[in-house]
MARKE-210755 format. One record per atom (N, C-alpha, C): residue number from 1; atom name; y, x, z. Coordinates in steps of 0.02 Angstrom, whole numbers. Each point is the difference from the previous one (the first is absolute). Example, Ala and Ser with C-alpha at 12.3 -4.5 7.8 and 13.67 -1.06 7.14 Angstrom:
BEGIN
n,atom,c2,c1,c3
1,N,-284,660,390
1,CA,59,-45,0
1,C,60,45,0
2,N,53,-18,-36
2,CA,59,42,3
2,C,55,-39,37
// end
This chain:
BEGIN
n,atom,c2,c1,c3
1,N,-1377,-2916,792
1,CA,16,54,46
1,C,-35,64,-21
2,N,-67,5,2
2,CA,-22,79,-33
2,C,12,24,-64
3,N,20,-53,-48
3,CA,31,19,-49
3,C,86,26,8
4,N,33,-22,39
4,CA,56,22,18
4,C,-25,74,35
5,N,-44,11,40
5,CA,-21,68,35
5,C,-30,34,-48
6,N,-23,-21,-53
6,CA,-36,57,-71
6,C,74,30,-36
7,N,44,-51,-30
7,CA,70,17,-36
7,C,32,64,54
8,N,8,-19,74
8,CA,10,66,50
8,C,-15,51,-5
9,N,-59,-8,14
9,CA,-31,67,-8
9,C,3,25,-77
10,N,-11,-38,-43
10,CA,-5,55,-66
10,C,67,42,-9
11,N,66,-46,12
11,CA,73,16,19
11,C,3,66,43
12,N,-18,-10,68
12,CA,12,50,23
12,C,-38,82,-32
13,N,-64,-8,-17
13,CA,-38,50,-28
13,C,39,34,-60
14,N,44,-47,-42
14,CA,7,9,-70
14,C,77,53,17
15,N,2,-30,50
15,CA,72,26,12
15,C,10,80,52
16,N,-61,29,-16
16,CA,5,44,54
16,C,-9,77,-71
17,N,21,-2,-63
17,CA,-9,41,-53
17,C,42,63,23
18,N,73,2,36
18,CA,37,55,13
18,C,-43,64,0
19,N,-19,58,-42
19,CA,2,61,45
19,C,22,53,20
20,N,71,5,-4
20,CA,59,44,2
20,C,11,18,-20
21,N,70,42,4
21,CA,28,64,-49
21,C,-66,46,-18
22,N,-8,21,-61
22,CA,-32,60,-19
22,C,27,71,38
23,N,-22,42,34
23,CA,48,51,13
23,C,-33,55,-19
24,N,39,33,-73
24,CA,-4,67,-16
24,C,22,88,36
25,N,-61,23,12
25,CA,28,54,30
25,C,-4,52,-38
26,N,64,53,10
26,CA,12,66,-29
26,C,-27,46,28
27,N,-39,45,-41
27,CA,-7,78,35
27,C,25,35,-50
28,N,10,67,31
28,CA,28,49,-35
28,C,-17,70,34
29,N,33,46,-39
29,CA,-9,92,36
29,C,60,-16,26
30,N,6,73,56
30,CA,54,8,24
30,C,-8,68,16
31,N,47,50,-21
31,CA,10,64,-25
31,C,35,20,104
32,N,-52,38,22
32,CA,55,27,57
32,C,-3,69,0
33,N,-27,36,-63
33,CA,-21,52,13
33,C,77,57,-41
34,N,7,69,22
34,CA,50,21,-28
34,C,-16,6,-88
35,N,-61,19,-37
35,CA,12,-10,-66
35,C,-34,-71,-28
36,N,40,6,-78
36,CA,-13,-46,-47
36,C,-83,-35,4
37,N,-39,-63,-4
37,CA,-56,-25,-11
37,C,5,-26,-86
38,N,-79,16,-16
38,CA,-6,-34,-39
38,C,-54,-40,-16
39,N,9,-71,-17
39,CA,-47,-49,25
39,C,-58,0,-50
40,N,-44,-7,-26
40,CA,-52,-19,-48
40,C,-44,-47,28
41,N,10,-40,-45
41,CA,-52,-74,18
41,C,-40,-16,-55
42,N,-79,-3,18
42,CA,-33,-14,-55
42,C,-47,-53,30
43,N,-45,-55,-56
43,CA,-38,-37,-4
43,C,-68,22,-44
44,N,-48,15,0
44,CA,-67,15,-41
44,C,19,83,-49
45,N,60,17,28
45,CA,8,64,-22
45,C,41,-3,-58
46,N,37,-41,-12
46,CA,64,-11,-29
46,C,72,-26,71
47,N,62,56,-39
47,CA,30,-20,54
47,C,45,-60,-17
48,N,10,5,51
48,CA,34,-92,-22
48,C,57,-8,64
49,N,25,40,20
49,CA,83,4,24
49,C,23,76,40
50,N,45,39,-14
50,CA,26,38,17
50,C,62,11,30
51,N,16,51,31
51,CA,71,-11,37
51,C,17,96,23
52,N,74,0,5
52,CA,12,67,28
52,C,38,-37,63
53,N,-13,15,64
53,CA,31,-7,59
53,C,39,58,35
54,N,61,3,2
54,CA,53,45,40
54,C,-9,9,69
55,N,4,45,30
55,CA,-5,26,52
55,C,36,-62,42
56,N,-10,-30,79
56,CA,24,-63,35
56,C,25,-46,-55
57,N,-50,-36,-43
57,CA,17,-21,-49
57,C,-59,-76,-5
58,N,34,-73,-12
58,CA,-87,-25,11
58,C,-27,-1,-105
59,N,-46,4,-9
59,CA,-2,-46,-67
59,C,-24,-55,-23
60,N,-12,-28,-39
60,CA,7,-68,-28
60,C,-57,-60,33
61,N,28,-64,2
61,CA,-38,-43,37
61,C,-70,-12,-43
62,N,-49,-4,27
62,CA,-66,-38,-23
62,C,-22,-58,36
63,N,-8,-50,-25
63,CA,1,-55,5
63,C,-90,-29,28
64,N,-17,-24,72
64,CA,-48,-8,-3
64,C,-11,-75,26
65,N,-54,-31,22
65,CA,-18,-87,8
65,C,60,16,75
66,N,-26,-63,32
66,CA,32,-54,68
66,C,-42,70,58
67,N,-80,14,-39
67,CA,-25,42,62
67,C,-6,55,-21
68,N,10,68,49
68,CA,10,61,-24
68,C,-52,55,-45
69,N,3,0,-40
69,CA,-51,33,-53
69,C,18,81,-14
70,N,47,1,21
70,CA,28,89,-16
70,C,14,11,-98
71,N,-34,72,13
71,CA,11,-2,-87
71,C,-61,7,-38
72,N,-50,-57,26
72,CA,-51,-8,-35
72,C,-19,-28,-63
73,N,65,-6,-34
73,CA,1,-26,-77
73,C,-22,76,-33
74,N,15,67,56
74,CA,-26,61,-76
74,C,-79,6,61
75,N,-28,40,-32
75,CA,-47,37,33
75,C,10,72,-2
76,N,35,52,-22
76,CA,31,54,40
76,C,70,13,9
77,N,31,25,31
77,CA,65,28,-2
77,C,5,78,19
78,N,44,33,-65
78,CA,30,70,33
78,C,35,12,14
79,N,23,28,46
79,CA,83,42,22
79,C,1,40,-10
80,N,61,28,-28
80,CA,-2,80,-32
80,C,79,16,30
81,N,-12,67,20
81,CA,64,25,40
81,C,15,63,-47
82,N,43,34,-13
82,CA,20,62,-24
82,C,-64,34,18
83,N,-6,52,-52
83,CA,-39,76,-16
83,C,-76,-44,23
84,N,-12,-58,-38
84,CA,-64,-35,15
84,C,-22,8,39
85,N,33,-41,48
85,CA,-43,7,63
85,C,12,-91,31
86,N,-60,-25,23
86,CA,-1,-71,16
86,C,-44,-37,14
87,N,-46,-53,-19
87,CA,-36,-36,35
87,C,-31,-40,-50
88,N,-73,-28,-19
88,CA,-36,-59,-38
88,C,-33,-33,43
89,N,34,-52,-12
89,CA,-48,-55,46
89,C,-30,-48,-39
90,N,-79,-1,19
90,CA,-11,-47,-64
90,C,-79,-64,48
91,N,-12,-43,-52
91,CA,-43,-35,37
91,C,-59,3,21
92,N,-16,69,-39
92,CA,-64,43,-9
92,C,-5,53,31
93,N,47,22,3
93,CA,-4,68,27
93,C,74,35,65
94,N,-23,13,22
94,CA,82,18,29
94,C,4,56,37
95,N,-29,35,-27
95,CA,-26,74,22
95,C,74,52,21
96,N,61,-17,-49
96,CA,48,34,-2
96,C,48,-35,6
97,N,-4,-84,52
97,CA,25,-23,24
97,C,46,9,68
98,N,27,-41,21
98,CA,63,17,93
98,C,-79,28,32
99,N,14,22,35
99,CA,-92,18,46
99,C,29,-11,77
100,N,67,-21,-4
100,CA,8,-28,62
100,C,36,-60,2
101,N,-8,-33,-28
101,CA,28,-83,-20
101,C,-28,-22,-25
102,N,21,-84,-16
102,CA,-32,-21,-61
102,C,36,6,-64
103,N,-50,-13,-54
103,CA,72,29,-65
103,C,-4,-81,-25
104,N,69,18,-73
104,CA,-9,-57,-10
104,C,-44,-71,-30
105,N,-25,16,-14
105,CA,-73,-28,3
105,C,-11,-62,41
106,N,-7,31,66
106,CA,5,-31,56
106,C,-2,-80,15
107,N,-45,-43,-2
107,CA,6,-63,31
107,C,32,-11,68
108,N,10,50,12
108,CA,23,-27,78
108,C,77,19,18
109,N,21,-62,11
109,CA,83,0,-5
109,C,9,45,48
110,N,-26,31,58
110,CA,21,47,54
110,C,22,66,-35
111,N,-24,11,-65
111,CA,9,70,-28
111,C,61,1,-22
112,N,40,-72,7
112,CA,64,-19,-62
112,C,62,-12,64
113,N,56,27,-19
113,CA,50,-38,39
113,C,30,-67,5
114,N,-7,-33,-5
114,CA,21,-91,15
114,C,73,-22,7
115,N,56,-25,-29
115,CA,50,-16,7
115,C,8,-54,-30
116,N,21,-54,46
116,CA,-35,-51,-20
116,C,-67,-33,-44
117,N,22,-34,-53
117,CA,-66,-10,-37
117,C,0,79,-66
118,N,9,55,11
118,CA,20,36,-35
118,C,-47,54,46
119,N,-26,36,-48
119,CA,-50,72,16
119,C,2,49,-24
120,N,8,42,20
120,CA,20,74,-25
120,C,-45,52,2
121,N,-27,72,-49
121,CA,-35,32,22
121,C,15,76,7
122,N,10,34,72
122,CA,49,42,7
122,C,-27,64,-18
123,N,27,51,-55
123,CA,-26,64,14
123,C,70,57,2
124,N,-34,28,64
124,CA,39,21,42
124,C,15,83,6
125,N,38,26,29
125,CA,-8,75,-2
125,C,-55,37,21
126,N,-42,-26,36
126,CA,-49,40,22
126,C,-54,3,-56
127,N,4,-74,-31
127,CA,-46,-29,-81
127,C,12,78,-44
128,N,66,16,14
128,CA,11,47,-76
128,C,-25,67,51
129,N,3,19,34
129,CA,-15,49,45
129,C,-90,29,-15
130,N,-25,-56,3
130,CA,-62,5,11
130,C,-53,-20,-83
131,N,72,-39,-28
131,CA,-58,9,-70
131,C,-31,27,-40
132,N,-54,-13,-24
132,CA,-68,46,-41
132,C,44,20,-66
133,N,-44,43,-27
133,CA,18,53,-57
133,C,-39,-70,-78
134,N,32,20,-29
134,CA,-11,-87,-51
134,C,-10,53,-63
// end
């Protein structure tokens, strides 16, 4: 009999390996502002992905884990709007960062729009309104 209750239990234990779907989430920019963005993404001061975003326009997915990490694969990002004017956000410094948001940077999904497992990071007309001289 406790040998029949040892084979059980190891059975049931052995059998409990499931740990679900992996679920990859997307973030991205999302252009709501009336002019052109342009994205610069760098890591240790090499850049390492770029993008031009169109006015109500989103751009390209970045790919992060199951839990929300933002776009902490670079450590700064710039936005650059016509006649240089725009925003650096970086991990060091963020002096000439949103000064009324969070930028993207941001650990905290509240700064990001959410649609479904999908996150977005919005810069908006007031973003181009108010951005610093670059």
């Amino acid at each position: 009999m406790r040998l029949l209750m040892f084979f059980l239990v190891i059975i049931m234990c052995s059998g409990c390996t499931d740990t679900g779907d992996t679920v990859i989430r997307n973030i991205r920019f999302k252009n709501s502002a009336s002019q052109s963005v342009q994205i610069l993404c760098y890591n240790q001061n090499v850049l390492a992905a770029s993008e031009n975003i169109s006015p109500n326009a989103f751009g390209r997915d970045y790919n992060t884990s199951a839990t929300f990490l933002g776009f902490t694969v670079f450590d700064s990002i710039v936005m650059k709007f016509p006649l240089n004017k725009g925003y650096i956000c970086s991990l060091s410094d963020n002096t000439i960062c949103f000064p009324d948001k969070g930028g993207p940077l941001s650990l905290d999904a509240n700064d990001f729009i959410k649609e479904g497992s999908n996150y977005y990071y919005d810069i908006t007309e007031e973003d181009y309104q108010n951005a610093f001289d670059l």
